[in-house]
Structures are given as C-alpha cells and as structure tokens.
TORMIVO-602933 format. One record per residue (C-alpha): residue in three letters; residue number from 1; x, y negated, z. Coordinates in Angstrom, 1 decimal. Last residue first. Layout:
# residues N
Ala | NUM | X | Y | Z
...
# end
This chain:
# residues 360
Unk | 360 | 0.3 | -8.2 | 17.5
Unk | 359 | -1.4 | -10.9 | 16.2
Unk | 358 | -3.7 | -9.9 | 12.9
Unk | 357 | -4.6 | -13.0 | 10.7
Unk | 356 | -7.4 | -11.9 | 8.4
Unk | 355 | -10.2 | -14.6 | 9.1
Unk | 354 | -8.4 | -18.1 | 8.4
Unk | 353 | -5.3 | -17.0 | 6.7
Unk | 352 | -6.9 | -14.4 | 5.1
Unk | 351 | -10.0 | -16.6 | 3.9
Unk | 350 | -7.9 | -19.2 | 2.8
Unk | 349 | -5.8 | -17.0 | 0.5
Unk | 348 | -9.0 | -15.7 | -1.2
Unk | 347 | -10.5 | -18.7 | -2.0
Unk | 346 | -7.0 | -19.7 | -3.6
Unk | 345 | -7.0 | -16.6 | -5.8
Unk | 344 | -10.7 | -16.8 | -6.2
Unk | 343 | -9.8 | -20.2 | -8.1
Unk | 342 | -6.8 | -19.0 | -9.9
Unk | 341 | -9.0 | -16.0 | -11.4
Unk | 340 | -11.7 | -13.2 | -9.7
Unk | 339 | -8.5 | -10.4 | -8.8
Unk | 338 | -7.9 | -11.7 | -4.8
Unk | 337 | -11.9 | -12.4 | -4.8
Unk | 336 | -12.6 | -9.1 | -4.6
Unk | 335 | -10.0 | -8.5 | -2.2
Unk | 334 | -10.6 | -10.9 | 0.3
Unk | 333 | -14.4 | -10.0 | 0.2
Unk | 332 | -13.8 | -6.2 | 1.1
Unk | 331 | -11.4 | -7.0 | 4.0
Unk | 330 | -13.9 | -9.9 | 5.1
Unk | 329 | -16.5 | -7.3 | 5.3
Unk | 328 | -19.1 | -7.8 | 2.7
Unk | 327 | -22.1 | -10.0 | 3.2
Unk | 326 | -25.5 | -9.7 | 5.3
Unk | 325 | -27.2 | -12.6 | 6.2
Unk | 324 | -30.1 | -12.8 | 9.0
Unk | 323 | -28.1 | -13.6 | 11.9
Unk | 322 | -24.6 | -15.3 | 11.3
Unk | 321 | -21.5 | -13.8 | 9.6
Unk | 320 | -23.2 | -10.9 | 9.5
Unk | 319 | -20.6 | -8.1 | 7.5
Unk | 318 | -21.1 | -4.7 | 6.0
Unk | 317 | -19.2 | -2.2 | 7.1
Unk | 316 | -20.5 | 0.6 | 5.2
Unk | 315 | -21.7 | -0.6 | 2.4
Unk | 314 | -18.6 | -1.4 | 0.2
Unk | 313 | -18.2 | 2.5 | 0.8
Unk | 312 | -21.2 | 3.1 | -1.3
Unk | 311 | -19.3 | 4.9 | -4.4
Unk | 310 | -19.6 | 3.2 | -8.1
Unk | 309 | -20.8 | -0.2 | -6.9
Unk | 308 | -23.2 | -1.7 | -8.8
Unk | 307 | -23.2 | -4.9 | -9.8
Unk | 306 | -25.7 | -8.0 | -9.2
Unk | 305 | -24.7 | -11.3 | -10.9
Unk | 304 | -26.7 | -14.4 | -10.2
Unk | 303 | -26.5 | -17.9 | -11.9
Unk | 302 | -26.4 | -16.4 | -15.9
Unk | 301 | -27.4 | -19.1 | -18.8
Unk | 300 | -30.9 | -19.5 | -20.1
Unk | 299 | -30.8 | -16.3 | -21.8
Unk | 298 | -29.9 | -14.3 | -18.3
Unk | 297 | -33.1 | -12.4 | -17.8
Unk | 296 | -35.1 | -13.3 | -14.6
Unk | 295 | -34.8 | -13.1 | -11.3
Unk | 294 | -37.2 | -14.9 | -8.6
Unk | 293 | -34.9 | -14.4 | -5.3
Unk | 292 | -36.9 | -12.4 | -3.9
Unk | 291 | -38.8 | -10.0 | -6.5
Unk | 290 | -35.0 | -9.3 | -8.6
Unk | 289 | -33.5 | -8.5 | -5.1
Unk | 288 | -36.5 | -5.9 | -4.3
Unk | 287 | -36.5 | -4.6 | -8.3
Unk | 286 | -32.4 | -4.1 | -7.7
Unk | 285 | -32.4 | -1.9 | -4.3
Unk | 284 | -32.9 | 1.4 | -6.0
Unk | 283 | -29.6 | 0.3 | -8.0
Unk | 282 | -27.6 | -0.2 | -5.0
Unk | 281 | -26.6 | -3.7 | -4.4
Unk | 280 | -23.3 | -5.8 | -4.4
Unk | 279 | -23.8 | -9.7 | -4.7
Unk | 278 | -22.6 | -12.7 | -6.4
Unk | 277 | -24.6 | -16.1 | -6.9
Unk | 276 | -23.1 | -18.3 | -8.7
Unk | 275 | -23.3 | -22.2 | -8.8
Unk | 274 | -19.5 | -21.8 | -7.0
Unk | 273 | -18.4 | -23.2 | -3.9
Unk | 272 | -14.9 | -23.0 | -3.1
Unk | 271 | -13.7 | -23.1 | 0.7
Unk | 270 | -16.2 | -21.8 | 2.9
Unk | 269 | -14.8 | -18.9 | 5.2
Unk | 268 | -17.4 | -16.2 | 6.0
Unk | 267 | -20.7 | -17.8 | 4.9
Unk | 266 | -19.3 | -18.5 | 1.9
Unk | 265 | -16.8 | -16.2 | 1.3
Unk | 264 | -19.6 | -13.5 | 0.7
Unk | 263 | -21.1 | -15.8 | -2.0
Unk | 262 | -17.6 | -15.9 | -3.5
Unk | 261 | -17.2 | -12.6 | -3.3
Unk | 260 | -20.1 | -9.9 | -2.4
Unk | 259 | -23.4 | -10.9 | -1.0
Unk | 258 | -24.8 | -7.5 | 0.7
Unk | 257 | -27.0 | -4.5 | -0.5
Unk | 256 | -27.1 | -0.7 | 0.7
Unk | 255 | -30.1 | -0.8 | 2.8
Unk | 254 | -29.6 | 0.0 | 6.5
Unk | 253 | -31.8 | -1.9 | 8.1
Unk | 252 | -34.6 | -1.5 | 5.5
Unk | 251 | -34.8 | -5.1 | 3.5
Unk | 250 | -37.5 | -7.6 | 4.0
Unk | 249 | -35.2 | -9.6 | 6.6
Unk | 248 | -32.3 | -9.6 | 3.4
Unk | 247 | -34.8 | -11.2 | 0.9
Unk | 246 | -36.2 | -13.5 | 3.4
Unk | 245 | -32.3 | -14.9 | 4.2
Unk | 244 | -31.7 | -14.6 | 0.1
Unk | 243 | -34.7 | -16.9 | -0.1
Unk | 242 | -33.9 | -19.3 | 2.5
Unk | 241 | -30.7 | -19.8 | 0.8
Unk | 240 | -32.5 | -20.3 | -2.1
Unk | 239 | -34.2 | -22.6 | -1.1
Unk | 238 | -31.3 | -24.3 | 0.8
Unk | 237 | -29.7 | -25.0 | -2.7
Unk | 236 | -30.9 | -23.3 | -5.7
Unk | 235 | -33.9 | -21.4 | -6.9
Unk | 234 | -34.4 | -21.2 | -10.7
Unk | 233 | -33.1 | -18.0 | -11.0
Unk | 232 | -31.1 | -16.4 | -13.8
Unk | 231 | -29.8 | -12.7 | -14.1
Unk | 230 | -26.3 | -10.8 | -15.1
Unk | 229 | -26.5 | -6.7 | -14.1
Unk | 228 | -22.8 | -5.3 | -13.8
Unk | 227 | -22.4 | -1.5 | -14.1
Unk | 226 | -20.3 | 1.0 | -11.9
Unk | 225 | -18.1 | -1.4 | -10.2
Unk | 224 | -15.7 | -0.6 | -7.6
Unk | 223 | -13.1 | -3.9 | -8.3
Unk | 222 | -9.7 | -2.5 | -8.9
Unk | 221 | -6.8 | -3.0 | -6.0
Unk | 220 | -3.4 | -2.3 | -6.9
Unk | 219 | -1.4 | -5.0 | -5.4
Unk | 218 | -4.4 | -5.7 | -2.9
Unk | 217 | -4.1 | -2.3 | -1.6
Unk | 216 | -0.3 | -3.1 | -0.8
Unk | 215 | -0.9 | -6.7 | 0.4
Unk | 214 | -3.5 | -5.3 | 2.9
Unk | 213 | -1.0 | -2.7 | 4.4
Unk | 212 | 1.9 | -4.9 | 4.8
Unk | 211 | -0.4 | -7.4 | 6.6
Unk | 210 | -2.1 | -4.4 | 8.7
Unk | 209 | 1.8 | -3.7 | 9.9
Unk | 208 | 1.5 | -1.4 | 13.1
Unk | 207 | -1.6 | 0.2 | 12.7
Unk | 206 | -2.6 | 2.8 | 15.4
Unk | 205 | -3.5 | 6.6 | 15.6
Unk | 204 | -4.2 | 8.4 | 18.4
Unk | 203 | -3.6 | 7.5 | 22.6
Unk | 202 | -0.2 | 8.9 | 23.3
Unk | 201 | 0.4 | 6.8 | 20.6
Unk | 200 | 1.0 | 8.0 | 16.7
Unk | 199 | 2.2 | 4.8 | 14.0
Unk | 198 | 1.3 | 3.4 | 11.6
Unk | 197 | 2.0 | 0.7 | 8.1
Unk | 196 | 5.7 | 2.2 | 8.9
Unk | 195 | 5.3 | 4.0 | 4.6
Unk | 194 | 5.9 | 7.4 | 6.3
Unk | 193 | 3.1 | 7.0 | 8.8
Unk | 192 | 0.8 | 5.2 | 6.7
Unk | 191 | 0.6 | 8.3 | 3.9
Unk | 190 | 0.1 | 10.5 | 6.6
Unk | 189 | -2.7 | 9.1 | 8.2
Unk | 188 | -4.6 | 9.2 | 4.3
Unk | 187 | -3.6 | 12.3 | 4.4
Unk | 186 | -5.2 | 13.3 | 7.9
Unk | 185 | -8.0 | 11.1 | 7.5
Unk | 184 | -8.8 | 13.1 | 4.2
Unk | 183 | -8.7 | 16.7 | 5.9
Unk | 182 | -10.8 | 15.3 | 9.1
Unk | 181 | -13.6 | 14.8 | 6.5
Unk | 180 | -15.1 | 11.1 | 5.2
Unk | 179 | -17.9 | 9.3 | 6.8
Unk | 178 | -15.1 | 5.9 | 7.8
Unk | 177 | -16.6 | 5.9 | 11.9
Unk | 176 | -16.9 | 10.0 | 11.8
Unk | 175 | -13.6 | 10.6 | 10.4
Unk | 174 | -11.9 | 8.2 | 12.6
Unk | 173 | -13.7 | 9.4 | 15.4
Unk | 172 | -12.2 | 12.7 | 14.3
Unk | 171 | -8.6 | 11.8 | 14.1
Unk | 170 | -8.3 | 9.5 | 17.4
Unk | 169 | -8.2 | 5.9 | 16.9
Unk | 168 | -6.0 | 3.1 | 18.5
Unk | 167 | -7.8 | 0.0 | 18.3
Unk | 166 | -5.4 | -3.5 | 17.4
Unk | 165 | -6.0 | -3.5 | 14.0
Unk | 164 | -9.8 | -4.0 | 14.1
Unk | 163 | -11.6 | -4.4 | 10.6
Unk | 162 | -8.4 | -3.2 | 8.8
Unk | 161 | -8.7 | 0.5 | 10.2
Unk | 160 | -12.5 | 1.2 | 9.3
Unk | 159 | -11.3 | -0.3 | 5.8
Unk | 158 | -8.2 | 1.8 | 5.4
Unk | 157 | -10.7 | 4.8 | 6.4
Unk | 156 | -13.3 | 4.1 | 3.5
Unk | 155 | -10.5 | 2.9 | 1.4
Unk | 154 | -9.3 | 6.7 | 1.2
Unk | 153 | -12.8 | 7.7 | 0.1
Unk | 152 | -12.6 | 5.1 | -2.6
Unk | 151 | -9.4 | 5.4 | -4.0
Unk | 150 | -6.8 | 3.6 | -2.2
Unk | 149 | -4.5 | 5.7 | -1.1
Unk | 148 | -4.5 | 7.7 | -4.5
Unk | 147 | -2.9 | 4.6 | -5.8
Unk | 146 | 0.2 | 5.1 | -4.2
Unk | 145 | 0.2 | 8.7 | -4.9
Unk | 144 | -0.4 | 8.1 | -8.3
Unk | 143 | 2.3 | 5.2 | -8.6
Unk | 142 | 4.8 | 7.7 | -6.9
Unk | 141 | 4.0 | 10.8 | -9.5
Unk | 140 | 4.7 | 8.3 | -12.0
Unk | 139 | 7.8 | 7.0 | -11.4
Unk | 138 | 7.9 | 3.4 | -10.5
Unk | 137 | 9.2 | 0.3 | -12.2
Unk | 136 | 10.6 | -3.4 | -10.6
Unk | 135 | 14.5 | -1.8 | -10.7
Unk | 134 | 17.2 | -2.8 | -8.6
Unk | 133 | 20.8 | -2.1 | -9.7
Unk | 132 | 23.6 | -3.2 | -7.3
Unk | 131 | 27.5 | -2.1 | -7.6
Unk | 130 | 30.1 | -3.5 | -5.2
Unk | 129 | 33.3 | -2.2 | -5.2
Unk | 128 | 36.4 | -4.0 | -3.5
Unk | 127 | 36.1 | -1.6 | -0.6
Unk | 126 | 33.0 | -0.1 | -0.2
Unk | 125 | 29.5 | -1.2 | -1.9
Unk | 124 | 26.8 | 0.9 | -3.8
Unk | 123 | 23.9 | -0.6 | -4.1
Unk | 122 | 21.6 | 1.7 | -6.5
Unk | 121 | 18.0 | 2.1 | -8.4
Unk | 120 | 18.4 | 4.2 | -11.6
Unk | 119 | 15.0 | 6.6 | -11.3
Unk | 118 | 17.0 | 9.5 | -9.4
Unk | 117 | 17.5 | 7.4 | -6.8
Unk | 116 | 20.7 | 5.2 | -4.9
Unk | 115 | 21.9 | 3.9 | -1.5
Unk | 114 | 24.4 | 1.8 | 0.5
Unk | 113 | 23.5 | 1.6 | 4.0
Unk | 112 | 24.0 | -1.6 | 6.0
Unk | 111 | 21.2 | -1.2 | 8.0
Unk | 110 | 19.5 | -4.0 | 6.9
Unk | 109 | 20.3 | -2.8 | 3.2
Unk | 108 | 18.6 | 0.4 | 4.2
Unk | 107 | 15.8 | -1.0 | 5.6
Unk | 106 | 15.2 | -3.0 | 2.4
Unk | 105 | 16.1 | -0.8 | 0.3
Unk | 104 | 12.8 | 1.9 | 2.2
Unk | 103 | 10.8 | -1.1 | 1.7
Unk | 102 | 11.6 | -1.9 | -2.2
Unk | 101 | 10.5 | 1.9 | -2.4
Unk | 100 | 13.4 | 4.4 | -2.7
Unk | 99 | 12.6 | 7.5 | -5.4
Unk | 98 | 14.3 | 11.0 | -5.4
Unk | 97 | 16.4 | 10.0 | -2.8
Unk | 96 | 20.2 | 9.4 | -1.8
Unk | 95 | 21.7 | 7.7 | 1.2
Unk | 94 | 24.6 | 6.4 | 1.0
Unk | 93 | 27.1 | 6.0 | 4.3
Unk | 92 | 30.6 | 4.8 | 3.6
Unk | 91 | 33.8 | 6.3 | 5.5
Unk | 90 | 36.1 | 5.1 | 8.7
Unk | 89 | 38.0 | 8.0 | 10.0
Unk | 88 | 37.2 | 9.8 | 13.0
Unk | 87 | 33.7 | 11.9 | 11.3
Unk | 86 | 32.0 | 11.7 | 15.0
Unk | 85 | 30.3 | 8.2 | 14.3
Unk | 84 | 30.0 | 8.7 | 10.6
Unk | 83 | 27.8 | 11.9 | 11.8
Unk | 82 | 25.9 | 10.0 | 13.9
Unk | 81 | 25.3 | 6.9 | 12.2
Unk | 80 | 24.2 | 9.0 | 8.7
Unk | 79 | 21.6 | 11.0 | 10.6
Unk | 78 | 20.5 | 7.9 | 12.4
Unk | 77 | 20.3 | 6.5 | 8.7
Unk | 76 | 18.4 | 9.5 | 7.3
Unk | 75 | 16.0 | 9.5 | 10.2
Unk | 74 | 14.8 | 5.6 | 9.3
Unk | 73 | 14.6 | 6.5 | 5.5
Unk | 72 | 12.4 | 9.7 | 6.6
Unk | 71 | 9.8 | 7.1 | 8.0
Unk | 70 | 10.8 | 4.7 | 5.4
Unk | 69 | 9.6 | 6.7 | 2.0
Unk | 68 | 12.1 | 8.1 | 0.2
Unk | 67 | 10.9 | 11.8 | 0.2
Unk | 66 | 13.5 | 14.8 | -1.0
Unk | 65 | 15.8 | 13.1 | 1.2
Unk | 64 | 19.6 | 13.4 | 0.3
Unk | 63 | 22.7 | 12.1 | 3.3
Unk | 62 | 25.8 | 11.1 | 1.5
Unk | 61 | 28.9 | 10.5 | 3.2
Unk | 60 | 31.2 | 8.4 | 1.2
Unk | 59 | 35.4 | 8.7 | 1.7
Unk | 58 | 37.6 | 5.9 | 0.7
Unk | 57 | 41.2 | 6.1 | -0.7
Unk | 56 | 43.5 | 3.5 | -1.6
Unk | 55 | 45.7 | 3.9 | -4.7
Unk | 54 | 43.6 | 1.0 | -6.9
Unk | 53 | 40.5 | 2.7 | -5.8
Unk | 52 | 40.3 | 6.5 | -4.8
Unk | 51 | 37.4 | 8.1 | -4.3
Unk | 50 | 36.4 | 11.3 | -1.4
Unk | 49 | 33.2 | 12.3 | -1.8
Unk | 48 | 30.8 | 14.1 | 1.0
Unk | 47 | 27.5 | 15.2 | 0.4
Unk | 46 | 24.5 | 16.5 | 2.7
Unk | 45 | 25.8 | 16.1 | 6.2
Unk | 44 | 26.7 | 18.6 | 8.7
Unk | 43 | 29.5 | 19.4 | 6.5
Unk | 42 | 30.0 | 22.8 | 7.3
Unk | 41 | 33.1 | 24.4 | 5.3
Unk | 40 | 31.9 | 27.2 | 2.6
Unk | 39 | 30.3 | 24.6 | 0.8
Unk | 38 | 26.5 | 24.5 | 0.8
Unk | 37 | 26.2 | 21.1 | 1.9
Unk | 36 | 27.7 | 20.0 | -0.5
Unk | 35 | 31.9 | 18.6 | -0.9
Unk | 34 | 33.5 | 16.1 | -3.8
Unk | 33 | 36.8 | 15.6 | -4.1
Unk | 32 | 39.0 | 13.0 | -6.4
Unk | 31 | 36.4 | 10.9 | -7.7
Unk | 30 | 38.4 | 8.1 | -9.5
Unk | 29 | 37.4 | 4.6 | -9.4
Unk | 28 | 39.4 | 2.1 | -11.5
Unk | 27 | 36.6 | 2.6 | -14.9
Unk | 26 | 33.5 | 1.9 | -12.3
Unk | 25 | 30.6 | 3.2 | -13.8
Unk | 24 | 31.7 | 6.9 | -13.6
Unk | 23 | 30.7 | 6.1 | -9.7
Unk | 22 | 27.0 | 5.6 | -10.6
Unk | 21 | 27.5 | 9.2 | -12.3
Unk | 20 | 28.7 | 10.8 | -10.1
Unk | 19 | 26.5 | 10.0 | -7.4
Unk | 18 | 23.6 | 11.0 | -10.0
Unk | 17 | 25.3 | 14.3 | -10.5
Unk | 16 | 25.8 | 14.5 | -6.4
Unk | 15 | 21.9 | 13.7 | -5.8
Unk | 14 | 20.5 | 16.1 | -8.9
Unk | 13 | 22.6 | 19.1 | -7.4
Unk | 12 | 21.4 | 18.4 | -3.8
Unk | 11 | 17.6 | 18.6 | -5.3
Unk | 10 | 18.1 | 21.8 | -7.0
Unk | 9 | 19.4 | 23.5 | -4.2
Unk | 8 | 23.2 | 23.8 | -4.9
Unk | 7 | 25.6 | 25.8 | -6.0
Unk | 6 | 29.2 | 25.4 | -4.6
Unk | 5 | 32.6 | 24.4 | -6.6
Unk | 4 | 30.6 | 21.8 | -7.9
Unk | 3 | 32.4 | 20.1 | -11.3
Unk | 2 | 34.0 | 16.9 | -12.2
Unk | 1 | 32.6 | 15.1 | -15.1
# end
C-alpha cells in the first residue's frame, strides 16, 4: 500500500486509506502519487491522486466531509467545480465522507460526482473504470441520530411543522406552538437543514420537502404507547356515534383524548371501515370514556381499544374534522395506520393523497 509522505488529521488519513483501497480493487490501476492537504504544496483541495490505467493517466480530486449529509454534500461539490475548474487539466471529482445517505448519492450522482464512505458505499467512474457499491445498512451513530429526530419531543416540532408546510416560523414561536425549549428546536432545525427537508428565509424557518420529511418519520415510526386497554360495547352504528359526540361534549376543552387510527381516518378520509373503535386517552380520562360509550371487559370479544400514550404530544394538535369530534391530526393518523397491517397500509395511502398533499 503506498504510503503518506504527510500526516494527516485523522479523518483525512481514513479518506486516502479508503481511496486506496477501492482503487486496489482494480488489478490494471496503479496509484502512482498521492497528495493531502497537509503536503508541503497547497492543494486547496483535500486529496489529490494521480492513477494510471492501461499507460493513460488520470488525476482524482478528492474533497472529505466529516458530515455527509446534503447540505455539506451540496458545498463539497461547488468546492470540487471550482477547483477542477482552475486545476487546467481534466481530472475526476470524489467526494469522500464518513457516511453518504441514499440522498446525499443521489445528489452526487446528479452531479456527476463519483463518491465513497467509510462504511463501503462507492461509484467510482473515470476512464474505462467504473466501480459501484451501494449498501441498504447504516452505522450506528447515523441510525441514532436519525431516530433521535423523531422521538417524542422532536415530533412535537415536526408535527407543528407538518400541519402547515407553507408558514415560515421564527425559533421561539416554534418553541412555544410545539411546548418544547428553544435548545430542542434548534437541533431538531438543524437536523432538517443538512438533510434539504428546510431551509432559513429572511422570515425564519421553512420546510422545503414535507413529503421527504413524512416518509422519513414514517420509515422509522413506532406507535407512542404506554399500555393498551381492550373493552366491549354494545353500542354500534349512529348510536354510538352519538355516543362518542356526547362523550367528547362532556369532556374539559382541553382533555387529553381523541379517536386515533382507523376511527380517526374515519371522519378524516373514509376509506376502510373497521367494527373497531380506536382511540388515544390519558389514563385520568379512562373511567369518563368507559361511562360514555358503555365499556365493559373484553370477554365477549374486544370492539374498542383505548391506549395510553407514553408522552402527550399526540394531544397537542388534535384534529375536528367536523364540530363535536375530536381525532388525531392527519399527520398522527397517517402514521398509525402506516404500521396497523396491509389494510391500514392502504387506509393510510388514501388519506395522504387525499389530506397530506403539500403544493409548493
């Protein structure tokens, strides 16, 4: 394996070893020279190799980003432009990152950047070599922080966002609409600004792709339930319609209880009916829904299931589809009954496209 002639920072030595060794795949390549940043000449750009294939010599011009997400994807390719633009000679850009997200290879293959990461993925093409590895796994640290988006504080904010694309929000109305700190808006507005999900105004903070958003949270979405409570009523039809109308007028204003999935979907987008009744309810709310609706235990075969949500964030948007009714937000609905089976899958699909289509 050739060897630096320069130390590096640690990062810079991890990018030209796996550069290395992607081109090591290749038995007719040879790596003849291979430049850092920190080599007594300035590079102005992070790594610079110079291979020969078959006697004809090609130069790539690497650019490293210690983040890989697409905002700092989109500088390393003006970064590569420019400095390919001034170099004289033609020569291959290749970006370089600790991870690249199937969005940030995407932007790079529309840019006609080649590119590789430290967990194996790489397109690599120049000359008459073309290699392309594209793997479906994440590192760990990048599944945590991709989750951590949409743990239940952070899906407080994503859910004030969601329910009206199209408003521009300053920090601490944010804060104040989603009941969370400035601090957690801040990272949960940094996180959408290097995935391109936002974007700053001169106004505050906008969402730019609420589709790319919503299939993100629904790829890792897990229900919020604490406990699950399984009852039987003998009500049905428009009594029990009437019921769950009564039930909801008898309510404080601002109780913490709302139909969830299917039952949600219902009066938001009807598509499949189920003989179940679903809902979302604070415990100290339970003895009030069990009174209405005529609840009883579940040994003559479960029609209404109440759960428990572990924070109260389902709450605070809740939805009236018409006067009188109070269900989850469509946001809230479509992903409950995105992970309910085939059936809620279908459910689920009809209620985006007829609710959750955002026109920009």
């Amino acid at each position: 394996m050739l060897k630096l002639q320069f130390p590096v920072k640690e990062a810079g030595k991890q990018a030209a070893d796996a550069l290395q060794a992607l081109l090591k795949e290749i038995p007719a390549l040879k790596l003849k020279t291979l430049k850092t940043e920190d080599s007594a000449i300035d590079l102005g750009i992070d790594i610079v190799a110079r291979v020969d294939v078959s006697g004809e010599a090609y130069f790539l011009v690497c650019e490293v980003k210690q983040n890989g997400q697409p905002r700092f994807v989109r500088d390393a390719i003006h970064r590569l432009r420019s400095y390919i633009a001034h170099l004289g000679k033609p020569a291959t850009p290749v970006l370089i990152a600790p991870y690249l997200s199937p969005a940030s290879r995407e932007l790079c293959q529309e840019n006609q950047i080649s590119f590789l990461d430290f967990e194996g993925n790489a397109r690599l093409a120049f000359g008459t070599v073309f290699i392309e590895r594209l793997l479906s796994s994440k590192p760990e640290p990048e599944r945590r922080e991709f989750k951590s988006l949409f743990r239940p504080k952070s899906a407080q904010v994503l859910r004030v966002l969601l329910r009206d694309p199209k408003r521009v929000w300053r920090v601490v109305d944010l804060a104040e609409s989603a009941e969370v700190s400035l601090g957690h808006v801040s990272n949960v507005r940094s996180a959408l600004l290097d995935r391109e999900w936002a974007e700053i105004v001169p106004e505050g903070l906008l969402v730019t792709a609420p589709d790319a958003l919503l299939d993100a949270w629904k790829s890792s979405y897990e229900p919020p339930v604490e406990e699950e409570m399984r009852f039987y009523t003998t009500l049905h039809g428009s009594a029990l319609e009437q019921s769950i109308q009564e039930m909801f007028a008898s309510m404080p204003t601002k109780a913490d209880a709302a139909l969830a999935s299917y039952s949600a979907a219902h009066w938001i987008a009807p598509f499949a009916r189920t003989g179940t009744q679903y809902l979302y309810a604070d415990t100290l709310m339970l003895e009030h829904i069990r009174q209405s609706l005529r609840l009883s235990s579940s040994l003559k075969g479960e029609n209404v299931i109440v759960s428990a949500p572990r924070d109260r964030g389902v709450f605070l948007d809740v939805y009236e589809p018409v006067p009188g009714i109070r269900c989850t937000s469509p946001v809230q609905t479509y992903l409950d009954l995105s992970v309910s089976g085939e059936r809620g899958r279908e459910a689920a699909e009809h209620l985006r496209r007829t609710r959750l289509t955002w026109q920009k």
